[in-house]
N, C-alpha and C positions, 0 to 999 in steps of 0.2 A: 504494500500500500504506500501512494506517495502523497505527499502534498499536495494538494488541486493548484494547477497552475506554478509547478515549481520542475525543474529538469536539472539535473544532475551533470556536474561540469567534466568536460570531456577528458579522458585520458592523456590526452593529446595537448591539448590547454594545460594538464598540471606539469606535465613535462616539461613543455617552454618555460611555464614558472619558475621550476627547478634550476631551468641553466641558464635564466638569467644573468647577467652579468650588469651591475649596476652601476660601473666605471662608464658602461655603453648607454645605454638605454635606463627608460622611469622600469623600474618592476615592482610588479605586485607581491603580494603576499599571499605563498600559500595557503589555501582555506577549504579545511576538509567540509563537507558536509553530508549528514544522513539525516536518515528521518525513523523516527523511532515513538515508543508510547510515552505517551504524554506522563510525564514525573509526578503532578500534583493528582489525577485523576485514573491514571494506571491505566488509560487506555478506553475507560467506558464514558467521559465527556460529561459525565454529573459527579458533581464532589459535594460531600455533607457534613455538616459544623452544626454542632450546638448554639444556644444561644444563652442569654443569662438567667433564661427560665428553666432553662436544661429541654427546651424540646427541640428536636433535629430539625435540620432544613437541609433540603435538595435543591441544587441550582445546578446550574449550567458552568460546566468549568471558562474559568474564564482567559488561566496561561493558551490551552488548544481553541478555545471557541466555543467550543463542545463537538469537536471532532476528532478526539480522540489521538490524534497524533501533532507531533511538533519535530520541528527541524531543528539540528543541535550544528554549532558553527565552531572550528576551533582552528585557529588564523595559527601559523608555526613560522617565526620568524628565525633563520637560520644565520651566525654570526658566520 
């Protein structure tokens, strides 16, 4: 399952990344990215919290949307 409207950067692109040479040219910064189940809602898009009366409430997660998955980004900046 991927994120609606999200594509996966090409093998090909992370490579030129890679052998960038920054003497030459602007380069970018490695940035891996996946898509995985949402951390605060595990995946099912409604998360539930007590209140100060102590009765549950169901809502709609709000880090996913309520879509149950989220894109995780992690930039690697190499000396």
């Amino acid at each position: 399952m991927t994120y609606p409207g999200s594509s996966p950067v090409s093998p090909q692109e992370i490579d030129r990344r890679l052998q960038c040479d920054p003497s030459i040219e602007d380069c970018k910064a490695v940035v891996y990215e996946w898509t995985g189940k949402c951390r605060s809602c595990h995946g099912t898009g409604l998360v539930s919290y007590y209140n100060q009366r102590g009765r549950e409430t169901i809502c709609k997660c709000v880090p996913c949307l309520g879509i149950g998955v989220g894109n995780t980004r992690l930039a690697c900046l190499f000396d």
